[in-house]
N, CA, C and O atoms as a Maestro MAE file, in Angstrom:
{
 s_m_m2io_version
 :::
 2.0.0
}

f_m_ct {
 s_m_title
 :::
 protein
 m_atom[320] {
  # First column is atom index #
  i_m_mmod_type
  r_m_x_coord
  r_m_y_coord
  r_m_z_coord
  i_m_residue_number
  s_m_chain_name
  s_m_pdb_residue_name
  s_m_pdb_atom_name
  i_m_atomic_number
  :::
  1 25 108.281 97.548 84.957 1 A "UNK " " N  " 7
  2 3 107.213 98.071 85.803 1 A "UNK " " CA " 6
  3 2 106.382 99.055 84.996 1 A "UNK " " C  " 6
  4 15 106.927 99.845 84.225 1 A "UNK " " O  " 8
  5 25 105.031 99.010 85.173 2 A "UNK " " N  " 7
  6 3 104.522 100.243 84.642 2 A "UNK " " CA " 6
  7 2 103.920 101.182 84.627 2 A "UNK " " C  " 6
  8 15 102.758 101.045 85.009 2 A "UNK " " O  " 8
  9 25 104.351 102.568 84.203 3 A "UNK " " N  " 7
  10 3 104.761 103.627 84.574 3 A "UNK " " CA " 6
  11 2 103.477 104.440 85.077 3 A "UNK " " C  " 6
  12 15 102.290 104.193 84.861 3 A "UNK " " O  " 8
  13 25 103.919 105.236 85.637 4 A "UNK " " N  " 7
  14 3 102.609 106.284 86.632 4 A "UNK " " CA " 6
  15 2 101.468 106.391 85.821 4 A "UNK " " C  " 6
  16 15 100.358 105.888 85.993 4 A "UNK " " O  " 8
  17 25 101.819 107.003 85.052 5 A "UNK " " N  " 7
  18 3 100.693 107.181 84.049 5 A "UNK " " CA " 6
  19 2 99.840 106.359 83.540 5 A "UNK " " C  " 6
  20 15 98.731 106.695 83.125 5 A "UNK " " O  " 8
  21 25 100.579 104.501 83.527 6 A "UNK " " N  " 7
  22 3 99.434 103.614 83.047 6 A "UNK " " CA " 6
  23 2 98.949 103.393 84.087 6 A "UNK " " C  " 6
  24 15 97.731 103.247 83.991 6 A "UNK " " O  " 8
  25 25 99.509 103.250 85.525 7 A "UNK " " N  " 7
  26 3 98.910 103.350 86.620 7 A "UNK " " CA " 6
  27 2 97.492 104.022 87.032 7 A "UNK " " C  " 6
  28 15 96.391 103.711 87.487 7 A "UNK " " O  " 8
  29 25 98.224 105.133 86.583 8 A "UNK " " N  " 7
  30 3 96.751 106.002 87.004 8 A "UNK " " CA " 6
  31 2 95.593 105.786 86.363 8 A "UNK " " C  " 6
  32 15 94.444 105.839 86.801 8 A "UNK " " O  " 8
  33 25 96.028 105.514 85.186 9 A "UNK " " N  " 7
  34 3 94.914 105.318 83.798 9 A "UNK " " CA " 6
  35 2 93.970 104.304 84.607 9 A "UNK " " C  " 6
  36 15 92.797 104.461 84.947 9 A "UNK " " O  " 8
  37 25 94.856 103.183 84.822 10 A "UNK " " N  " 7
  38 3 94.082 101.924 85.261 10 A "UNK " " CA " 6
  39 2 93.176 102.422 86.481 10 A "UNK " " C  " 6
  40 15 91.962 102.227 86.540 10 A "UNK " " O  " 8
  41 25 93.872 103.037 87.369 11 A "UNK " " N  " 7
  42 3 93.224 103.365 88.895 11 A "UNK " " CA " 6
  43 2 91.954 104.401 87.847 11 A "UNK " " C  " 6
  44 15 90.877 103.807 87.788 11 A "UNK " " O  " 8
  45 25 91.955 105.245 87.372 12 A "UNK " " N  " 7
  46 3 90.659 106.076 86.829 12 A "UNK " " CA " 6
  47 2 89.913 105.069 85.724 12 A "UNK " " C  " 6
  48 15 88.773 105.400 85.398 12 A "UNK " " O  " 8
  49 25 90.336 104.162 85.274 13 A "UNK " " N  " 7
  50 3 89.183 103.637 84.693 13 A "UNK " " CA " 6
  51 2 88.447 102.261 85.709 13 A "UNK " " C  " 6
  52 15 87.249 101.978 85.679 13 A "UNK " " O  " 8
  53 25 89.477 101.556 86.549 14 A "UNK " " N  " 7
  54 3 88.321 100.901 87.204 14 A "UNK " " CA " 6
  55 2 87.375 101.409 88.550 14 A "UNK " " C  " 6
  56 15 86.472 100.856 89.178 14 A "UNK " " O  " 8
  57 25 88.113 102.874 88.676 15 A "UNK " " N  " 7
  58 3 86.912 103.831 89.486 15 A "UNK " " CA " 6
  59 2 85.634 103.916 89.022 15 A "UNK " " C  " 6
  60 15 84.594 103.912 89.681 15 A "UNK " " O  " 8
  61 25 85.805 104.005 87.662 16 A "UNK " " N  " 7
  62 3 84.757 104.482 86.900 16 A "UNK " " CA " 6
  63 2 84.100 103.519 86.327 16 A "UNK " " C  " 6
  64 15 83.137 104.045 85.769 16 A "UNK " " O  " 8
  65 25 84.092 102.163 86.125 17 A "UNK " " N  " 7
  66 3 83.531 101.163 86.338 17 A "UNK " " CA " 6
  67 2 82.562 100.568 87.229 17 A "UNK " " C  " 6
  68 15 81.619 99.795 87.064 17 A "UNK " " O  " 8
  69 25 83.080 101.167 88.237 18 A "UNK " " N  " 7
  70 3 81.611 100.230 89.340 18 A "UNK " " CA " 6
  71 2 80.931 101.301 90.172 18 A "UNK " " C  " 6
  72 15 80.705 101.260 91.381 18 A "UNK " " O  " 8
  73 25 80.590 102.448 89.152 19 A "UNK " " N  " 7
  74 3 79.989 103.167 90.174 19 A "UNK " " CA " 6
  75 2 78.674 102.897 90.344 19 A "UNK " " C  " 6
  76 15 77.850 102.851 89.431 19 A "UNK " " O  " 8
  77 25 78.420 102.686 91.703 20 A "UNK " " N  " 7
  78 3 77.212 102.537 91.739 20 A "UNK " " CA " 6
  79 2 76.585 100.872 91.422 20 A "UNK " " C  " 6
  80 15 75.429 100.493 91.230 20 A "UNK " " O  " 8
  81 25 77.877 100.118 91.463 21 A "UNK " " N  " 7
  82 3 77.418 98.570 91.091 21 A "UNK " " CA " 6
  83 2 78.470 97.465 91.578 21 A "UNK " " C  " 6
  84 15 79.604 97.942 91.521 21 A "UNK " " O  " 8
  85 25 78.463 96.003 92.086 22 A "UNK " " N  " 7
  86 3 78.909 95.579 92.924 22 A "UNK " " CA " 6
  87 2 80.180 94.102 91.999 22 A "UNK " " C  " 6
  88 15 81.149 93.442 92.373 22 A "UNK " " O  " 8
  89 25 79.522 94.206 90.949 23 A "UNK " " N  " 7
  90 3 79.877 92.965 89.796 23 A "UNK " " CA " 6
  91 2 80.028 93.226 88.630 23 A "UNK " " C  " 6
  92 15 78.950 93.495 88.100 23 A "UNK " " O  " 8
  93 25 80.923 93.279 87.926 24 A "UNK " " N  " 7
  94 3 80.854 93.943 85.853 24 A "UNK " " CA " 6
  95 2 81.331 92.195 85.400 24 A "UNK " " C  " 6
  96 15 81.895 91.434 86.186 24 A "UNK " " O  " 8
  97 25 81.028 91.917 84.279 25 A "UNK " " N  " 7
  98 3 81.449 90.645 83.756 25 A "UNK " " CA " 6
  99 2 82.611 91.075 82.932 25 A "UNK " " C  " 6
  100 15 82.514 92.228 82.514 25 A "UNK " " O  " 8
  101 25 83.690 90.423 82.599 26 A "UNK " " N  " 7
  102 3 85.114 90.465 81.800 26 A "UNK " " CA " 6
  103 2 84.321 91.172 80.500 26 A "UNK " " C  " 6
  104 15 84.878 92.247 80.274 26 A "UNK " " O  " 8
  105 25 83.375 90.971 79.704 27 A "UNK " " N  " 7
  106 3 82.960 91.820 78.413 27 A "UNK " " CA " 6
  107 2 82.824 93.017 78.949 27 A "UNK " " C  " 6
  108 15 83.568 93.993 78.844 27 A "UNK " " O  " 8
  109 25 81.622 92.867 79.653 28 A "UNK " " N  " 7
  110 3 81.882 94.472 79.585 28 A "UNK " " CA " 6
  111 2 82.810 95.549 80.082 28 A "UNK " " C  " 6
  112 15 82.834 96.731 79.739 28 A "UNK " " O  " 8
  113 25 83.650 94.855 81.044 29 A "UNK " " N  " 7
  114 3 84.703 95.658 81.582 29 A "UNK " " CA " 6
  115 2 85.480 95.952 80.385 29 A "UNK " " C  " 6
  116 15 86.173 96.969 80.357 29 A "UNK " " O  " 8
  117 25 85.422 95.094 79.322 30 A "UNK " " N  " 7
  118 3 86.562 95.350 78.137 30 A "UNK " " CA " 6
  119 2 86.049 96.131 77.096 30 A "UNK " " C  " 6
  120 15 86.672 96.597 76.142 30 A "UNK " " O  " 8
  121 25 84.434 96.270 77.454 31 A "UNK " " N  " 7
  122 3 84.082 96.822 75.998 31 A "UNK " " CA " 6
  123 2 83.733 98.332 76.661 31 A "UNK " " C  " 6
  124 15 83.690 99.263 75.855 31 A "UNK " " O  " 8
  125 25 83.497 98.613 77.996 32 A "UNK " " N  " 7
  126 3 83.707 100.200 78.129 32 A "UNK " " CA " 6
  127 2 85.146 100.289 78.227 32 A "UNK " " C  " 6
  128 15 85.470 101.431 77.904 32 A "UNK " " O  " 8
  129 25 86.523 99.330 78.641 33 A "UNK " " N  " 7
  130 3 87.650 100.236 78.769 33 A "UNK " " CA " 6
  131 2 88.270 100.661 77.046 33 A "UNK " " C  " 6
  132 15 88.868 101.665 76.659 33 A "UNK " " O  " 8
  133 25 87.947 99.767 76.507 34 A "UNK " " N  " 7
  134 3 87.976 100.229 74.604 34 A "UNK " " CA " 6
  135 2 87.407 101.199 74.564 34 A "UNK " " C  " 6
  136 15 88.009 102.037 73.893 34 A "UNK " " O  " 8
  137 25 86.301 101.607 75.051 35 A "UNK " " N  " 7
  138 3 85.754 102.742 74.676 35 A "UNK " " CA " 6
  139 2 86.185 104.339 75.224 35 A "UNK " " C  " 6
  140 15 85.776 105.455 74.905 35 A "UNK " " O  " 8
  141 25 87.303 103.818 76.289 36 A "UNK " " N  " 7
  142 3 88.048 105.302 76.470 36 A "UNK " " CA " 6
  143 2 89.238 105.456 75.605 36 A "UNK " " C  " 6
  144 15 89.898 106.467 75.842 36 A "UNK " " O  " 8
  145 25 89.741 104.554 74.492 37 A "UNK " " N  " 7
  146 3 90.296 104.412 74.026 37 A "UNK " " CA " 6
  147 2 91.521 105.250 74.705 37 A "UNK " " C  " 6
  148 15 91.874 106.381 74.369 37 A "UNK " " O  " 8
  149 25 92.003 104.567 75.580 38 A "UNK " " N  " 7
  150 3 93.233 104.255 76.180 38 A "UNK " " CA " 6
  151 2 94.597 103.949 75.402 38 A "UNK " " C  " 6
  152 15 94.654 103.839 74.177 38 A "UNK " " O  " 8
  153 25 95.675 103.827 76.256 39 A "UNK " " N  " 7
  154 3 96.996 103.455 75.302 39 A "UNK " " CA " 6
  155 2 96.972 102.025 75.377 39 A "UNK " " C  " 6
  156 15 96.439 101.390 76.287 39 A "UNK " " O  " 8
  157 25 97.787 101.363 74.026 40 A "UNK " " N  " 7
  158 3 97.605 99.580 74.339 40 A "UNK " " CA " 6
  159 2 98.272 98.940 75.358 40 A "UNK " " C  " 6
  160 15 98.243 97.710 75.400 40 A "UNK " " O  " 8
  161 25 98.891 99.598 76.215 41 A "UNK " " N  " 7
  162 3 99.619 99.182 76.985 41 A "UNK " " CA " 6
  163 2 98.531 99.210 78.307 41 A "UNK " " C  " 6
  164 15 98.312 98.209 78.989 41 A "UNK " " O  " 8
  165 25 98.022 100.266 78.493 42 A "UNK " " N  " 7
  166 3 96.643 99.852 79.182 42 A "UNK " " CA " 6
  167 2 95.570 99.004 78.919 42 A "UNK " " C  " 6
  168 15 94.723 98.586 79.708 42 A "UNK " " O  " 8
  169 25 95.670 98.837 77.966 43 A "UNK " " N  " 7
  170 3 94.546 97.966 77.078 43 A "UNK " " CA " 6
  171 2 94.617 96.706 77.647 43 A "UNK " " C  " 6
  172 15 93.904 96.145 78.479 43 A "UNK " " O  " 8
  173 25 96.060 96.208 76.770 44 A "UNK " " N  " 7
  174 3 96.452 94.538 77.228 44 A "UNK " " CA " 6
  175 2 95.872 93.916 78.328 44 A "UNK " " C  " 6
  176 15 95.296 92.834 78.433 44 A "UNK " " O  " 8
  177 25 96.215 95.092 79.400 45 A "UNK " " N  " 7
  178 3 95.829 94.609 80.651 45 A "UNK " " CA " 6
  179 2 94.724 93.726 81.111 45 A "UNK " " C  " 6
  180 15 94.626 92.742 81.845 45 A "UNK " " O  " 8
  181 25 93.714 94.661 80.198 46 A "UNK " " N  " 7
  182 3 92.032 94.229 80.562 46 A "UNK " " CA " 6
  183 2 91.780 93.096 79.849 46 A "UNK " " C  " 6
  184 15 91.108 92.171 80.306 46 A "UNK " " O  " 8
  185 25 92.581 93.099 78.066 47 A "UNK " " N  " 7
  186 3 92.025 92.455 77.083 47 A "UNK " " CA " 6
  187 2 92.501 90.983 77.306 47 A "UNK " " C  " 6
  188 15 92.158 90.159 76.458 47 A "UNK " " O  " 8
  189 25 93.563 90.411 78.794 48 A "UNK " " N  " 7
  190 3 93.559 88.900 79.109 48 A "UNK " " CA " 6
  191 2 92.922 88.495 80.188 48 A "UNK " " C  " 6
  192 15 93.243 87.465 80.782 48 A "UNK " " O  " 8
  193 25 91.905 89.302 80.567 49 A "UNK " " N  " 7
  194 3 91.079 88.968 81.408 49 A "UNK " " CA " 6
  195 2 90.776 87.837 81.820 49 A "UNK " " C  " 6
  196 15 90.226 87.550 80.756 49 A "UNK " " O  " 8
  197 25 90.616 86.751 82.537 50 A "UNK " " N  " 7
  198 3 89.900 85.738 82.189 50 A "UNK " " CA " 6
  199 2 88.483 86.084 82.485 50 A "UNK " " C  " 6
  200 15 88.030 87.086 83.039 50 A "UNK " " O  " 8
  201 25 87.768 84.844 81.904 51 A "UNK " " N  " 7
  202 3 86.493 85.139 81.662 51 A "UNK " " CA " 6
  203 2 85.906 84.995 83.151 51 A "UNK " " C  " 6
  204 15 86.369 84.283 84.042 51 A "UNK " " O  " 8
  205 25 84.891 85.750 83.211 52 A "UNK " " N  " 7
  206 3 84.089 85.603 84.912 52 A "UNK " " CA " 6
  207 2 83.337 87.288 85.454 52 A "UNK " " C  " 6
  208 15 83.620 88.319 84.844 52 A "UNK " " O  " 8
  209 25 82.933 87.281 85.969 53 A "UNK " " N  " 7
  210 3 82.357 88.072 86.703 53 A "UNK " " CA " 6
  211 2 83.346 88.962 87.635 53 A "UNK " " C  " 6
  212 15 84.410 88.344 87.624 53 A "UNK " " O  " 8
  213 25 83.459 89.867 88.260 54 A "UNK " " N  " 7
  214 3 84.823 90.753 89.095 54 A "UNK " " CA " 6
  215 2 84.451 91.485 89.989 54 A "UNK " " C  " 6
  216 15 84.525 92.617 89.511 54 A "UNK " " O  " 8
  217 25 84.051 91.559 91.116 55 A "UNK " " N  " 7
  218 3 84.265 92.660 92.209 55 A "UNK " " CA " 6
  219 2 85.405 93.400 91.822 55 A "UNK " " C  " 6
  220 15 86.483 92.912 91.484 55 A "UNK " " O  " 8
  221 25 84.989 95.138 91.916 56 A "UNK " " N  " 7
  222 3 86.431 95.791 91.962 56 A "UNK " " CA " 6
  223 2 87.265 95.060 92.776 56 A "UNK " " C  " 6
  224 15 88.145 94.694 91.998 56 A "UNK " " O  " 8
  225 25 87.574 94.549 94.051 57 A "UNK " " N  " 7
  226 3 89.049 93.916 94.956 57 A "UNK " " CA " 6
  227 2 89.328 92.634 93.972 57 A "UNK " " C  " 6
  228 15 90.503 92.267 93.957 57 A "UNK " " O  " 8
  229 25 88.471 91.947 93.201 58 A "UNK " " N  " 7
  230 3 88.486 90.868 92.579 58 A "UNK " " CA " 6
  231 2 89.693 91.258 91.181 58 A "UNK " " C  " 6
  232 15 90.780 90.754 90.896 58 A "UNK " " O  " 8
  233 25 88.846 92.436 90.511 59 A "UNK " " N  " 7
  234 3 89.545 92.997 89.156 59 A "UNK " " CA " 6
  235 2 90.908 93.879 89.381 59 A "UNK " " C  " 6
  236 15 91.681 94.133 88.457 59 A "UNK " " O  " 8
  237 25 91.088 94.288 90.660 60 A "UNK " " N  " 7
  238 3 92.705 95.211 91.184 60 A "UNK " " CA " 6
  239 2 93.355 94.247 91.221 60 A "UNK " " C  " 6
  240 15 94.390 94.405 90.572 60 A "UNK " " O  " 8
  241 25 93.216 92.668 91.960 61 A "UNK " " N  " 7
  242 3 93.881 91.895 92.173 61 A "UNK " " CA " 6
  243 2 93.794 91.000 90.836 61 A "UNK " " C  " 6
  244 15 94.354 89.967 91.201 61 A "UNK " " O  " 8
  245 25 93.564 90.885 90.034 62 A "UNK " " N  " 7
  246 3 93.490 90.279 88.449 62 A "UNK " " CA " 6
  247 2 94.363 91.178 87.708 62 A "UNK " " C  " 6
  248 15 95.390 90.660 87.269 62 A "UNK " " O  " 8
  249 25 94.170 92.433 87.471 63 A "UNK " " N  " 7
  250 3 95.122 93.227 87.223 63 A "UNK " " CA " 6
  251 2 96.518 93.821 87.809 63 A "UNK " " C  " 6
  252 15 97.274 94.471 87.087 63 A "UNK " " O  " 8
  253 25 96.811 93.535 89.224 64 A "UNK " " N  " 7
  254 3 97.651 93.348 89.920 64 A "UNK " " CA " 6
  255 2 98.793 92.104 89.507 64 A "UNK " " C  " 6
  256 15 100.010 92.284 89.464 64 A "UNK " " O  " 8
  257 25 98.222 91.054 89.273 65 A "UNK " " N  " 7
  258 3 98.663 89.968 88.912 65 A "UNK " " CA " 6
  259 2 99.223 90.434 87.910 65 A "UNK " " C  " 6
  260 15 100.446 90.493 88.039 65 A "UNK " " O  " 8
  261 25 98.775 90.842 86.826 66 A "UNK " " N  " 7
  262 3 99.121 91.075 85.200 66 A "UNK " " CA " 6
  263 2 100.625 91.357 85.302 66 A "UNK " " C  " 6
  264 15 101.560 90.741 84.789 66 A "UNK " " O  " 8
  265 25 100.628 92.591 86.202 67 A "UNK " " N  " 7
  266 3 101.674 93.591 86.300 67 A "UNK " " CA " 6
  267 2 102.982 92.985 86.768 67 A "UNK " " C  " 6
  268 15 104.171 93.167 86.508 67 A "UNK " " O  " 8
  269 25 102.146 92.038 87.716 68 A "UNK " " N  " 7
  270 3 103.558 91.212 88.421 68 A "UNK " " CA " 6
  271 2 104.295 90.234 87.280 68 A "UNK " " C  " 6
  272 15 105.442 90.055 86.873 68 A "UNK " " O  " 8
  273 25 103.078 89.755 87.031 69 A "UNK " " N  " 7
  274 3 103.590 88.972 85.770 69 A "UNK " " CA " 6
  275 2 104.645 89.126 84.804 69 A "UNK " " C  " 6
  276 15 105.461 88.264 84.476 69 A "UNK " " O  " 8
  277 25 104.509 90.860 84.181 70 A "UNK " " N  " 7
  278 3 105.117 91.280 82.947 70 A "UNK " " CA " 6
  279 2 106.262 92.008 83.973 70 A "UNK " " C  " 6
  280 15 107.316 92.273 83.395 70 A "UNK " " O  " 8
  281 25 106.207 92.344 85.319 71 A "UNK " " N  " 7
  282 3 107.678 92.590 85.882 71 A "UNK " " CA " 6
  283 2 108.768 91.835 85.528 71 A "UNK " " C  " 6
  284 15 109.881 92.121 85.088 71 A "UNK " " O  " 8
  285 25 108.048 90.503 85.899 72 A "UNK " " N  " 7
  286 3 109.109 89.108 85.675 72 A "UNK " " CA " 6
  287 2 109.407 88.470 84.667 72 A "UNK " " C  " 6
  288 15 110.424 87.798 84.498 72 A "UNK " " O  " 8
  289 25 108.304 88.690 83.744 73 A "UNK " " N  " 7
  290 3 109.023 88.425 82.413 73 A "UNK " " CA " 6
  291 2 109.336 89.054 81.449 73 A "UNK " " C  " 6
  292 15 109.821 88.427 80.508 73 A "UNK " " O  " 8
  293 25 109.138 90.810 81.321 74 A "UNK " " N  " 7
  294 3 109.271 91.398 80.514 74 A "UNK " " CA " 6
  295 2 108.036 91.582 79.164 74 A "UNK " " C  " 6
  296 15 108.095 92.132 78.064 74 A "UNK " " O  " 8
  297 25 106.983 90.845 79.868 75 A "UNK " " N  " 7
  298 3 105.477 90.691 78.426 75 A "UNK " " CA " 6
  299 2 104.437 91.092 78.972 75 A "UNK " " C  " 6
  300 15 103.866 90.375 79.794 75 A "UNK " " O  " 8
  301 25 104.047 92.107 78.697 76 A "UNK " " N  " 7
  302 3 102.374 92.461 78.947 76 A "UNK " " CA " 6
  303 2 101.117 91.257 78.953 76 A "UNK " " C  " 6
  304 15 101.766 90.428 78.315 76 A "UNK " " O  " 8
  305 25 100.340 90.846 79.104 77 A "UNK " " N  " 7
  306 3 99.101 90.841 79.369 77 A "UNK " " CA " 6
  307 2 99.047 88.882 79.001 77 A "UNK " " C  " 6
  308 15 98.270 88.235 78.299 77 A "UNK " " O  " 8
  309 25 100.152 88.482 79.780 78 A "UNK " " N  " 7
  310 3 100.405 86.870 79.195 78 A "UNK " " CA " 6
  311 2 98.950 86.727 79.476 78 A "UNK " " C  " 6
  312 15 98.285 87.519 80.143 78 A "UNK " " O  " 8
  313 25 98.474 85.524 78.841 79 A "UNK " " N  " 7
  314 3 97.386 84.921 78.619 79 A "UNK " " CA " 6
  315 2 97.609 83.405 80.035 79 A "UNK " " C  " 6
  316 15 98.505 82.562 79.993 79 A "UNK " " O  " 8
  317 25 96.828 83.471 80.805 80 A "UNK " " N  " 7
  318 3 97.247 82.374 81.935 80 A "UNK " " CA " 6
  319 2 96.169 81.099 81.591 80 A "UNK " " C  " 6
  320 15 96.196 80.069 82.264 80 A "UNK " " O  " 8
  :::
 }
 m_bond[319] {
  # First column is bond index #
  i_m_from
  i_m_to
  i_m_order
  :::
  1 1 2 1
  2 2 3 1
  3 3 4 2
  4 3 5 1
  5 5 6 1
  6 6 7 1
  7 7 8 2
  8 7 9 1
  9 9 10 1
  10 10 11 1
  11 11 12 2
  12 11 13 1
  13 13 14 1
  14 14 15 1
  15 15 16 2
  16 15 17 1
  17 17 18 1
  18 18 19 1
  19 19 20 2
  20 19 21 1
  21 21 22 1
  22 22 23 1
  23 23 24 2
  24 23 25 1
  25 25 26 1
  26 26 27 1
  27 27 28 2
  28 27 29 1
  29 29 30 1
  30 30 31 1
  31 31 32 2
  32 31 33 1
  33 33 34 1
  34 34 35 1
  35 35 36 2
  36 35 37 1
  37 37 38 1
  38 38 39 1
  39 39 40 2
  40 39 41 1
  41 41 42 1
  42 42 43 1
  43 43 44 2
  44 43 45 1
  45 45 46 1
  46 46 47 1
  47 47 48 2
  48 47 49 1
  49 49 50 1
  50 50 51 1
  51 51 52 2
  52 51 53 1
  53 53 54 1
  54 54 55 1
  55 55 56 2
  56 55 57 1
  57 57 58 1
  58 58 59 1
  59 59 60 2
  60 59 61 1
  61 61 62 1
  62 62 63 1
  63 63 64 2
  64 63 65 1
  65 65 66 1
  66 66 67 1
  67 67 68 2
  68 67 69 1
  69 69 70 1
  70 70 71 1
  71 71 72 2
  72 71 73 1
  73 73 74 1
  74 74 75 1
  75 75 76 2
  76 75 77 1
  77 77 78 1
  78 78 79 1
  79 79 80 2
  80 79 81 1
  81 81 82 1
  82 82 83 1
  83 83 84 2
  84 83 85 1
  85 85 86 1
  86 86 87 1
  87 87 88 2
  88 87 89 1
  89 89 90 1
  90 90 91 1
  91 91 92 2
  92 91 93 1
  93 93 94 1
  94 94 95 1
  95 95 96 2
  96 95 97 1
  97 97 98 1
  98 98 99 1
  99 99 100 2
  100 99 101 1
  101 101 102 1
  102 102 103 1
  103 103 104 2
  104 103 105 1
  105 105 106 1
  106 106 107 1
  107 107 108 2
  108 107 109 1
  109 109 110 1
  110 110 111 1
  111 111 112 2
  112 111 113 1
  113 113 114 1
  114 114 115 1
  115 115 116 2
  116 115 117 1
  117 117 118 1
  118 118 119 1
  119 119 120 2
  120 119 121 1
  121 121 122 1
  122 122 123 1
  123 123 124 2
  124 123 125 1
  125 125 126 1
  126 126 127 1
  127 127 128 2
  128 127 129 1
  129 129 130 1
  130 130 131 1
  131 131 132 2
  132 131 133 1
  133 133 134 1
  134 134 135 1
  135 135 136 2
  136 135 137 1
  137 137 138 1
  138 138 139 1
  139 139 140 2
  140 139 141 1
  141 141 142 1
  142 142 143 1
  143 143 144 2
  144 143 145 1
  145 145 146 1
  146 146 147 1
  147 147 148 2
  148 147 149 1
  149 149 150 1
  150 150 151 1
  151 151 152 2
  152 151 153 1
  153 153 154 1
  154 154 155 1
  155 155 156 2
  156 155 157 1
  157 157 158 1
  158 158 159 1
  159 159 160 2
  160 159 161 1
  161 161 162 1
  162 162 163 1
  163 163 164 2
  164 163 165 1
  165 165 166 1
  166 166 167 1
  167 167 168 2
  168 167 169 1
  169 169 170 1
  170 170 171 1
  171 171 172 2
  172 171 173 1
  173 173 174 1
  174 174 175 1
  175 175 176 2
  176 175 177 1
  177 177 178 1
  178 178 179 1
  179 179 180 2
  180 179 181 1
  181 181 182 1
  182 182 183 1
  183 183 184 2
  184 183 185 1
  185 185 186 1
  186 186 187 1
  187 187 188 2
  188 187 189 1
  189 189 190 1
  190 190 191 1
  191 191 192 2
  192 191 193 1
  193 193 194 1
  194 194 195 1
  195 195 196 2
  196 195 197 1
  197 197 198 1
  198 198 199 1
  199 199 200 2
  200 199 201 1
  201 201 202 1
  202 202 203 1
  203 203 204 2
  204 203 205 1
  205 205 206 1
  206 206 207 1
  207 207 208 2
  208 207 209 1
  209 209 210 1
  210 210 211 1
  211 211 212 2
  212 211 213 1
  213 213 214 1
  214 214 215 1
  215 215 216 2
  216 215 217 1
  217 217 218 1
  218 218 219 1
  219 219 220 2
  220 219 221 1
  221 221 222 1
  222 222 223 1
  223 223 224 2
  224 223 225 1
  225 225 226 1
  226 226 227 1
  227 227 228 2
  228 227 229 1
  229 229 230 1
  230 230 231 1
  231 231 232 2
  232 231 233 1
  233 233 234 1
  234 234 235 1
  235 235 236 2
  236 235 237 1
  237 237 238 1
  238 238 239 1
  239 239 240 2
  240 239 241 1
  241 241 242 1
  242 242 243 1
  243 243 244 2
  244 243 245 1
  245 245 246 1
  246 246 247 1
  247 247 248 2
  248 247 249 1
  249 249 250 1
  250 250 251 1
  251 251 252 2
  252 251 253 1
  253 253 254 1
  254 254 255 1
  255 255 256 2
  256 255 257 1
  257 257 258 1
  258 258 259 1
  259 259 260 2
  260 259 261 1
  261 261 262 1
  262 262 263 1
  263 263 264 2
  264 263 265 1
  265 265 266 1
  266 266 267 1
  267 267 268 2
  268 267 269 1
  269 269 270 1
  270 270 271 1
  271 271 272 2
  272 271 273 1
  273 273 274 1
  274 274 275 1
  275 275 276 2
  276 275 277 1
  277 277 278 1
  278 278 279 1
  279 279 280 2
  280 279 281 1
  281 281 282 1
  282 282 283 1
  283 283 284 2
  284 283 285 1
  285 285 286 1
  286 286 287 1
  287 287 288 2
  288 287 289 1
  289 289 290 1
  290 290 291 1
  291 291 292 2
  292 291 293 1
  293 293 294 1
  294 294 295 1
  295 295 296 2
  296 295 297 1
  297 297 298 1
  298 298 299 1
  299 299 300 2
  300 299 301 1
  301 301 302 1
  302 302 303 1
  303 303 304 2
  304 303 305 1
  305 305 306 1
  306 306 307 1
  307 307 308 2
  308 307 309 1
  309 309 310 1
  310 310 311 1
  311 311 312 2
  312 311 313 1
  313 313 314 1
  314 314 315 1
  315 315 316 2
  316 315 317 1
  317 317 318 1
  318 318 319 1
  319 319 320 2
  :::
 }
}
């Protein structure tokens, strides 16, 4: 599971993503969360994005997934 802290990370950087906007595309969500230069364990998360367009409920639940994912298998950011 992972831990509060990447939690939070994630919850403060996709706050800070859509302020003020309704859609980010997978690049750029990845090329501002690089740019808080974050831990890689936060990173992964974003960097198997699939490609597409994301409503924040769209990108919690994409990243939601991730998490469930690497619960069950023990691997960060499988590639689906």
């Amino acid at each position: 599971m992972a831990s509060d802290e990447t939690l939070q990370t994630i919850g403060r950087l996709i706050d800070g993503l859509y302020e003020g906007r309704d859609e980010i595309g997978r690049d750029e969500i990845y090329r501002r969360v690089k740019a808080q230069d974050v831990m890689p364990e936060v990173m992964t998360y974003f960097a198997h994005l699939p490609d597409g367009d994301y409503t924040l409920d769209q990108l919690v639940d994409e990243i939601g997934a991730e998490m469930d994912e690497a619960d069950e298998t023990g691997e960060l950011g499988l590639i689906k």
